[in-house]
GUVO-866032 format. One record per residue (C-alpha): y, x, z; residue number from 1; residue in three letters. Coordinates in nm, 4 decimals. Each point is the difference from the previous one (the first is absolute). Layout:
N
Y, X, Z, NUM, ALA
...
This chain:
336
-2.2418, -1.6282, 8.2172, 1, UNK
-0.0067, -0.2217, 0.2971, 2, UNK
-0.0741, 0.2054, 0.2991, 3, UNK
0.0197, -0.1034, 0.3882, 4, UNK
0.4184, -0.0029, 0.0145, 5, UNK
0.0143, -0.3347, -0.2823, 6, UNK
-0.3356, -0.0891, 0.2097, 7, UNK
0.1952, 0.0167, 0.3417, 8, UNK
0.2702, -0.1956, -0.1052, 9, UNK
-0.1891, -0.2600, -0.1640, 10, UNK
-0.2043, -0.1272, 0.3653, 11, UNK
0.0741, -0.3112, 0.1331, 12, UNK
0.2262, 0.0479, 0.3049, 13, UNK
-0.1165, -0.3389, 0.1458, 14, UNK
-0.3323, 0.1608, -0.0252, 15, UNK
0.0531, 0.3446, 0.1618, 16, UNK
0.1826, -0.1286, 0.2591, 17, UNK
-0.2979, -0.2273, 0.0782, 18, UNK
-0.2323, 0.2559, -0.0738, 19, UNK
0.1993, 0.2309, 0.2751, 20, UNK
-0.0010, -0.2462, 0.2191, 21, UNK
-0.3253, -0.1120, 0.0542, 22, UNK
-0.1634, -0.0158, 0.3784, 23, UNK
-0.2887, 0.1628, 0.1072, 24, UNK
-0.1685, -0.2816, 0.1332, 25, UNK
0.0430, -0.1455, -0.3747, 26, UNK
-0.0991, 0.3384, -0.1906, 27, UNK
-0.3506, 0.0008, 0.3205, 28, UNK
-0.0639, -0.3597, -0.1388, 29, UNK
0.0126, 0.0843, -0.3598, 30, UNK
-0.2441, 0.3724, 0.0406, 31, UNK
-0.2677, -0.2467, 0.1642, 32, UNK
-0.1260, -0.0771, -0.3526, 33, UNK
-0.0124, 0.3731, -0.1009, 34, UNK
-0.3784, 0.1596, -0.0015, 35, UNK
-0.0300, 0.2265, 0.2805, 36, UNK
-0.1293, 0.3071, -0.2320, 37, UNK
0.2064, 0.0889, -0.2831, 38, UNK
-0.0465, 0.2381, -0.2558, 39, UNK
0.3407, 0.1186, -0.1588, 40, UNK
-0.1043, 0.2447, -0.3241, 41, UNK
0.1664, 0.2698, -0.1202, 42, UNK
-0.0196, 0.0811, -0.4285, 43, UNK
0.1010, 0.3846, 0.1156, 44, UNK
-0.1453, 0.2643, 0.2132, 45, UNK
0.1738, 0.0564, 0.3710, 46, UNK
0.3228, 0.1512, -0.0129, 47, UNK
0.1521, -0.2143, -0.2713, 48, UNK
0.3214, -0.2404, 0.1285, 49, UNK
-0.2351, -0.3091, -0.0472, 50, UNK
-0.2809, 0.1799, 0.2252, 51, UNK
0.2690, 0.0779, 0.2749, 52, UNK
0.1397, -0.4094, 0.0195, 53, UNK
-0.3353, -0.0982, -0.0184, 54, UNK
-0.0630, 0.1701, 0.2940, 55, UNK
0.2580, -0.0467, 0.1735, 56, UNK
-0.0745, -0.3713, -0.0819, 57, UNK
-0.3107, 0.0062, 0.1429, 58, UNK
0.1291, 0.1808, 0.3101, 59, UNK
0.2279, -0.3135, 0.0850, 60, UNK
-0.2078, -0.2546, -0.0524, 61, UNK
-0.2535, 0.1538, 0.2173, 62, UNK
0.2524, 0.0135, 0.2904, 63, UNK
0.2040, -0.3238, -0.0744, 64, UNK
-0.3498, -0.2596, -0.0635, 65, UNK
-0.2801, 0.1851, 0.1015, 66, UNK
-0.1437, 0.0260, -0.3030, 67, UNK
-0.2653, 0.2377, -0.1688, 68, UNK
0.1354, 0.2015, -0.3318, 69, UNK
-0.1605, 0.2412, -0.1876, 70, UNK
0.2161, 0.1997, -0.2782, 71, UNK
-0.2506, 0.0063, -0.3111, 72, UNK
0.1075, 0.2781, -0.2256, 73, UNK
-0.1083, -0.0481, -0.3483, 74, UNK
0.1611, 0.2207, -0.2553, 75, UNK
-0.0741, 0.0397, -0.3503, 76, UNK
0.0482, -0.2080, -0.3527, 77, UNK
0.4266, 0.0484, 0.0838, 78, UNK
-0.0562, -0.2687, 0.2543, 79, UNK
-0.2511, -0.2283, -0.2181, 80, UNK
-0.2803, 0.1063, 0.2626, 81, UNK
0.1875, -0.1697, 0.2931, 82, UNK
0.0873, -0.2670, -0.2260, 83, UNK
-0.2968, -0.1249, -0.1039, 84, UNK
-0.1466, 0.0439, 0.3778, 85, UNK
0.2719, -0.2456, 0.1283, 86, UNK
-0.0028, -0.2170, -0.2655, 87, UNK
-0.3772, -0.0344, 0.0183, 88, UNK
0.0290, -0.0819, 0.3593, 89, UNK
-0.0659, -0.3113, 0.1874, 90, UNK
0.3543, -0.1696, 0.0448, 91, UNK
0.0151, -0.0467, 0.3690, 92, UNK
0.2158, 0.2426, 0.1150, 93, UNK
-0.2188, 0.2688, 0.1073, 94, UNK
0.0504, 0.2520, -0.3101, 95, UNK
0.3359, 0.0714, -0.0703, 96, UNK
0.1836, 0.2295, -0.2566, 97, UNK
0.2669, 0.2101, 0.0526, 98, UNK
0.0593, 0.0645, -0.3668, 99, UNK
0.3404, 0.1592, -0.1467, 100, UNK
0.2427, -0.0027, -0.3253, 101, UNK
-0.2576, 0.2324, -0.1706, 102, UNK
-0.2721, -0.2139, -0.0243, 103, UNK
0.1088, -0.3592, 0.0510, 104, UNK
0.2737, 0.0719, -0.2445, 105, UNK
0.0347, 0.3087, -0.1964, 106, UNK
-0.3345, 0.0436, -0.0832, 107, UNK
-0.0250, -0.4191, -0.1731, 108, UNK
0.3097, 0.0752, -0.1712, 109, UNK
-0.1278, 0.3027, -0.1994, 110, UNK
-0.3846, -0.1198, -0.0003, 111, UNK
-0.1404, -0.3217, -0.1193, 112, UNK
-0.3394, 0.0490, 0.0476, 113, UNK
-0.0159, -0.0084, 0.3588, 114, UNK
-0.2520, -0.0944, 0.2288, 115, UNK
0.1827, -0.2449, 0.2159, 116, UNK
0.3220, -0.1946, -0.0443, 117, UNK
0.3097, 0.0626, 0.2713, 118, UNK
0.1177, -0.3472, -0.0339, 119, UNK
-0.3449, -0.1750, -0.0430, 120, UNK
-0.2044, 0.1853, 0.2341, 121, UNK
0.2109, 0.0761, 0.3362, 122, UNK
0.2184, -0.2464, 0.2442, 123, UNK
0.3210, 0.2030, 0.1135, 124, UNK
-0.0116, 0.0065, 0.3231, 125, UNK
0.3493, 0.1908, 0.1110, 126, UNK
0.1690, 0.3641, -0.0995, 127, UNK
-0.0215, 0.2600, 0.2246, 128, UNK
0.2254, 0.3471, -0.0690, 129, UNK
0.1600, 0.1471, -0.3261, 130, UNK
0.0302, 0.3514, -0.0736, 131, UNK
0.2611, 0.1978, -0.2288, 132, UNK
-0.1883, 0.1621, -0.2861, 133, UNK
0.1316, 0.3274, -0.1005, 134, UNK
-0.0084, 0.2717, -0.3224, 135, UNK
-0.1036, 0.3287, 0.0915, 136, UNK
-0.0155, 0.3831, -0.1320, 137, UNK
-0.2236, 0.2797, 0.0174, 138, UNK
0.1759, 0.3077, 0.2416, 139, UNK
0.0139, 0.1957, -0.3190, 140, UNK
0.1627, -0.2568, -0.2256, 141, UNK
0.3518, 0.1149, -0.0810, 142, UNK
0.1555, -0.3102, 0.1114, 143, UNK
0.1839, -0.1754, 0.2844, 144, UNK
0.1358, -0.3368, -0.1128, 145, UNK
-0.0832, -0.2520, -0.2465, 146, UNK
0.2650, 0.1246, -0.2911, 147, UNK
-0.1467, 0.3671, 0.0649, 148, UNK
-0.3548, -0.1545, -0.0750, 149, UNK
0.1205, -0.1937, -0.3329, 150, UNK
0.1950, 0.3311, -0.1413, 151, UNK
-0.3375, 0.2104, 0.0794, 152, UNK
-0.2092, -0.2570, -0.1789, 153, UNK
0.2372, -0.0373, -0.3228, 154, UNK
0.0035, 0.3509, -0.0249, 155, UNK
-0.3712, 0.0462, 0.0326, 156, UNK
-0.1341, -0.3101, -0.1593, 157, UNK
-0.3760, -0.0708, 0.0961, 158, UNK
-0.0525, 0.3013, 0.2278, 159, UNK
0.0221, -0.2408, 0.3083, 160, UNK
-0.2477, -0.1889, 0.1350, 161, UNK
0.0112, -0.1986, 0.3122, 162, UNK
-0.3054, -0.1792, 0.1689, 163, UNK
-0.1081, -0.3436, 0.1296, 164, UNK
-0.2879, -0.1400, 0.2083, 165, UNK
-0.1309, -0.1920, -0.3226, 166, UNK
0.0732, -0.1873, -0.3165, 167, UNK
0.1734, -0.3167, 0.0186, 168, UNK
0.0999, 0.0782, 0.3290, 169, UNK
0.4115, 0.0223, 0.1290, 170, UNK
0.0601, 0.3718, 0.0218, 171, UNK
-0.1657, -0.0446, -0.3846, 172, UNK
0.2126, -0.2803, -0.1175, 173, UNK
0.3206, 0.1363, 0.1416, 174, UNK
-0.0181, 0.3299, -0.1154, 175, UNK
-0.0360, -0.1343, -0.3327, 176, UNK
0.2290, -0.2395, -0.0147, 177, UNK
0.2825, 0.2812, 0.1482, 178, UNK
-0.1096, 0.2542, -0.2536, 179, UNK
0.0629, -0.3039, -0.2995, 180, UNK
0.3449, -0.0629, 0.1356, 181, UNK
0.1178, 0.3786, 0.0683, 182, UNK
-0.1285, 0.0780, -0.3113, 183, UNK
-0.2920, 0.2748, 0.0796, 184, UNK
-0.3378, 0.0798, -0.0543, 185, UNK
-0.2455, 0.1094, 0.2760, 186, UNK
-0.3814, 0.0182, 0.0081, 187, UNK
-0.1982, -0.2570, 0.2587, 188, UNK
-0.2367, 0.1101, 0.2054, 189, UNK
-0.1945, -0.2488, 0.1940, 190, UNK
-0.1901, 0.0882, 0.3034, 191, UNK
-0.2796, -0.2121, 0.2146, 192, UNK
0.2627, 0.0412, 0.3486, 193, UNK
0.3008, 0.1830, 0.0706, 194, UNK
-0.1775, 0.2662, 0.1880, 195, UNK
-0.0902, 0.2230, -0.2903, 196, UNK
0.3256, -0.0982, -0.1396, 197, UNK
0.1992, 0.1674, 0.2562, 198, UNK
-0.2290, 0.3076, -0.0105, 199, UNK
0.1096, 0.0299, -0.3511, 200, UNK
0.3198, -0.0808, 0.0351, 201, UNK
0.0981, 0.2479, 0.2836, 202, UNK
-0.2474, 0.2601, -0.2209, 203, UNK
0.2328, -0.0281, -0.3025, 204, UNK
-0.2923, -0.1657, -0.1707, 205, UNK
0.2096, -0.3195, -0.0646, 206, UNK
0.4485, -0.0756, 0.0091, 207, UNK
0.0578, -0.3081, 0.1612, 208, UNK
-0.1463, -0.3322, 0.1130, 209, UNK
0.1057, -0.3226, 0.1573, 210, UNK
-0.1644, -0.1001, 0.3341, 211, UNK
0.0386, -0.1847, 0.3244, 212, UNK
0.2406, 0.0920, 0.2613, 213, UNK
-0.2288, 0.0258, 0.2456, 214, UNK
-0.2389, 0.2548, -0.1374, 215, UNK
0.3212, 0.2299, -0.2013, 216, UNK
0.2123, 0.0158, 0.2897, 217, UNK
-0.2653, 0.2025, 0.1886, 218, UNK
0.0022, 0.2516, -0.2657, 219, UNK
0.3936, -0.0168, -0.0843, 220, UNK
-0.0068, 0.0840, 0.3640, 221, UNK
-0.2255, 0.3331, -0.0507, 222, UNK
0.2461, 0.1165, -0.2459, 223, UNK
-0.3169, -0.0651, -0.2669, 224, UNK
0.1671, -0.2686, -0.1926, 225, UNK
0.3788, 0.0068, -0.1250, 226, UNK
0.1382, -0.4344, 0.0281, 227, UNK
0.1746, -0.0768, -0.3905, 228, UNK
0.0907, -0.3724, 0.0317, 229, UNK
-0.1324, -0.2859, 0.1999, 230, UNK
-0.0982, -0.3618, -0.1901, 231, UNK
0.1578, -0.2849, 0.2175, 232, UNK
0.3835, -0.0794, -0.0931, 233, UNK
0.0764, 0.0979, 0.3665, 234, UNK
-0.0266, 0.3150, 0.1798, 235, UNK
-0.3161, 0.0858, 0.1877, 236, UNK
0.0936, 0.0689, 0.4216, 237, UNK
-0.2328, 0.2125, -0.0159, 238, UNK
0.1549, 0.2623, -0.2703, 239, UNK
0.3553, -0.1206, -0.0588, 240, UNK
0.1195, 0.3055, -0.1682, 241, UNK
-0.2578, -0.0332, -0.2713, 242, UNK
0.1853, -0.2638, -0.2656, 243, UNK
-0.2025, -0.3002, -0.1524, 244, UNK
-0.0573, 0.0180, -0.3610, 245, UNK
0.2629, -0.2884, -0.0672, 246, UNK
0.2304, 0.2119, 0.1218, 247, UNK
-0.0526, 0.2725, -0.3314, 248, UNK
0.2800, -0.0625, -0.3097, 249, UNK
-0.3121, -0.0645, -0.2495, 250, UNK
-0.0319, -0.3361, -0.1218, 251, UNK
-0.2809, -0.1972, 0.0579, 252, UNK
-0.0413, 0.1686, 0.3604, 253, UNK
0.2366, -0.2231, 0.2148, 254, UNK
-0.2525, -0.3083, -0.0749, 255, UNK
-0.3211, 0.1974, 0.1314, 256, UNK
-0.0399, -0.1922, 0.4008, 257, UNK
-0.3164, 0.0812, 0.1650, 258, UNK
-0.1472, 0.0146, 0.3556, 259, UNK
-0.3512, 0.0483, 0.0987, 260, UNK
-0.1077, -0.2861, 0.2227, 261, UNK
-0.3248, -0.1035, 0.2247, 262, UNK
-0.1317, -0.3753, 0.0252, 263, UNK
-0.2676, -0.2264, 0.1795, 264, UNK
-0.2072, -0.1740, -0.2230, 265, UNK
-0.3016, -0.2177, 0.0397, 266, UNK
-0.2799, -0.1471, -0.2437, 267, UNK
0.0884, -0.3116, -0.2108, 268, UNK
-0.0880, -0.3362, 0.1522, 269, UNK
0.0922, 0.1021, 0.3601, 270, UNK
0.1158, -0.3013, 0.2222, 271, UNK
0.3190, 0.0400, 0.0380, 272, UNK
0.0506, -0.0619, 0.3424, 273, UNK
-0.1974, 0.2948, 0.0508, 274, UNK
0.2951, 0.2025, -0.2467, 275, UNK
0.2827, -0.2052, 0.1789, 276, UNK
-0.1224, 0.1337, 0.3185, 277, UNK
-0.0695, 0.4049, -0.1661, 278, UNK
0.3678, -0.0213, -0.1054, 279, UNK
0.1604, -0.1050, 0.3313, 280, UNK
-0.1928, 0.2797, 0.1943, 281, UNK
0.0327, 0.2707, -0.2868, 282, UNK
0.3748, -0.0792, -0.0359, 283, UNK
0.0570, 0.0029, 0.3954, 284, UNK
-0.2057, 0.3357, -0.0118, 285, UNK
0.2491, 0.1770, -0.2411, 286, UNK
0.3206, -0.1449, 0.1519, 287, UNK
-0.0743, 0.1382, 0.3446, 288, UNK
0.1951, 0.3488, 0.0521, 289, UNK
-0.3275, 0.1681, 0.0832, 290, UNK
-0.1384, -0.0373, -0.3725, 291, UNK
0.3295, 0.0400, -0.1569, 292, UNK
-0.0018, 0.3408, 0.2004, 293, UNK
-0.3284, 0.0922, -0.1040, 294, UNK
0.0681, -0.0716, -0.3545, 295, UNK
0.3014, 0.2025, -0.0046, 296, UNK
-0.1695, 0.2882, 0.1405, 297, UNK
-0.2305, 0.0139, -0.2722, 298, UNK
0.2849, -0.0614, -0.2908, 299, UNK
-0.0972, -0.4020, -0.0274, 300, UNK
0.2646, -0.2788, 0.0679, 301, UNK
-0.1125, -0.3466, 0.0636, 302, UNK
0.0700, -0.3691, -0.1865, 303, UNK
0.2210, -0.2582, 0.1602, 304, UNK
-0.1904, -0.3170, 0.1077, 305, UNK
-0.1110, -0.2082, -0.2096, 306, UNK
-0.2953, -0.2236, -0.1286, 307, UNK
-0.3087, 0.0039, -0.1903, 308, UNK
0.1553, -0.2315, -0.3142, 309, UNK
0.2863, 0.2626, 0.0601, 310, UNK
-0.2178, 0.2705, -0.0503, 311, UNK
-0.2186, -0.1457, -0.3390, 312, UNK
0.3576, -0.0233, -0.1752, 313, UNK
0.0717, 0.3263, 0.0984, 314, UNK
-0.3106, 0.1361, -0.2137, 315, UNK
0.0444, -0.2505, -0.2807, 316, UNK
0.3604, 0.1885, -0.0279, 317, UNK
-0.1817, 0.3210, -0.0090, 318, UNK
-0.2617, -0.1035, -0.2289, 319, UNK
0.2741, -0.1045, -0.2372, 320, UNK
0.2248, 0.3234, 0.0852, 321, UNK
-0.2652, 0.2192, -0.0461, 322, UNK
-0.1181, -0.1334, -0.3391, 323, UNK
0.3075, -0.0385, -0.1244, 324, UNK
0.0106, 0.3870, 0.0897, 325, UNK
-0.3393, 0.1476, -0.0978, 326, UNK
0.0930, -0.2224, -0.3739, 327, UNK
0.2987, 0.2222, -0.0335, 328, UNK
-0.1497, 0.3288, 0.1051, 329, UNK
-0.2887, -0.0603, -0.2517, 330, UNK
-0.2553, 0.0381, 0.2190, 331, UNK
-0.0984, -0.3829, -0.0231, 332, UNK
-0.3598, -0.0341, 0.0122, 333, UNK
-0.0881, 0.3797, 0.1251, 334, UNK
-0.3670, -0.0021, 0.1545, 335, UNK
-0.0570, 0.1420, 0.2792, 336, UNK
């Protein structure tokens, strides 16, 4: 799978360094044209990674042009709520999404019966942070690594089960498609949020289950959840002595590539030198060293610069990825 690294390397330097590079007076010139009350909505309650860039968002845009934002949360439908809202909304600027890989990707690949269209119905506006995604045990499971976890689940075929926030969606799709490749058979349970999925999981209720950095790391912290393997190719900072699953021996593994990640979106038919102008103030937001220390401190890392067209073929990649993924998994088509 394409993930941020192949995504990195593929910018245009001419453009970053541009990008970088810009003055204020030309950035104060280009934010004239923005609405001065913007609503940025949120498909997840507060707490999640998108919910804490969103506000942190709004935060800086408040101080840097004065302007009025409101963080809308809107939870529900594994994003499609949200969705729909922004996608529904006049395209002037003033309602924004701050959507993520669930639902602007994940979700289309294994559903197509959706609501709203990523690529129809939204304008990319810029990336914001990415996030490590992680698999994690119950306390009680017997396991501490990712070979321990394949022996206990050969030798006790279907007595595992591992949970996910919903059908179709990426803690879903990997699961199964790492269970096809190692070989094993584990029950799915799917849950409305990952609150009552960590109840169960720290209760013994539930084995394992794949989920943000952000929200695991608090409870890998705690001592409530034991770190197996982590998805991207490279090392999370923030747990480097847990190994990635391309790291394990079984075949099939080394390909699996994934990172969480947070974008700016807003509706179809926006002008777009009201996105050009988003994108230059978004991107100057996460390249300062305050945001990139505020993001670290909650387990996030931020995007290099780069623009709106940048950022569309950066989610026609993951469309493709991700379908090319949820085909081989078997979960094509799963309803949410």
């Amino acid at each position: 799978m394409k993930t941020y690294i192949v995504f990195i390397f593929r910018l245009s330097i001419s453009v970053s360094i541009l990008l970088m590079c810009l003055s204020f007076q030309v950035a104060s010139a280009q934010t004239n044209i923005l609405p001065k009350n913007i609503r940025l909505v949120v498909p997840f309650p507060p707490g999640n990674a998108a919910d804490i860039q969103a506000r942190a968002l709004g935060e800086q845009l408040r101080k840097s042009l004065g302007l009025t934002v409101v963080v809308d949360n809107r939870p529900g439908a594994s994003g499609g709520i949200a969705l729909q809202y922004v996608a529904a909304a006049k395209p002037d600027g003033a309602t924004l999404l701050v959507g993520s890989l669930s639902p602007l990707v994940v979700t289309p690949a294994t559903n197509k019966s959706l609501p709203y269209d990523t690529e129809r119905d939204f304008a990319p506006v810029a990336l914001l942070g990415f996030n490590d995604v992680v698999l994690v045990a119950g306390p009680e499971i017997p396991v501490n690594s990712l070979a321990e976890l394949i022996n206990l689940a050969k030798s006790n075929p279907d007595s595992m089960t591992y949970a996910s926030i919903g059908n179709g969606t990426l803690g879903h799709l990997v699961m199964e498609l790492f269970t096809m490749r190692a070989g094993l058979k584990m029950r799915h349970i799917p849950y409305k949020g990952s609150s009552q999925a960590y109840t169960d999981i720290i209760g013994n209720q539930v084995s394992l289950m794949m989920d943000g950095m952000p929200q695991a790391l608090v409870q890998i912290k705690a001592g409530k959840f034991k770190p197996i393997a982590t998805l991207s190719k490279k090392r999370s900072p923030f747990l480097t002595g847990v190994p990635t699953m391309s790291e394990s021996s079984v075949t099939g593994l080394q390909s699996i590539d994934v990172v969480g990640w947070t974008g700016l979106l807003a509706p179809a038919g926006t002008p777009k030198e009201i996105v050009a102008a988003l994108n230059a103030e978004v991107v100057r937001i996460f390249a300062s060293s305050e945001m990139r220390d505020m993001l670290a401190a909650q387990s996030l890392q931020s995007f290099p610069p780069h623009t709106a067209e940048q950022f569309a073929a950066y989610i026609r990649t993951e469309l493709a990825s991700w379908r090319a993924m949820a085909k081989a998994a078997g979960v094509e088509g799963t309803q949410n």
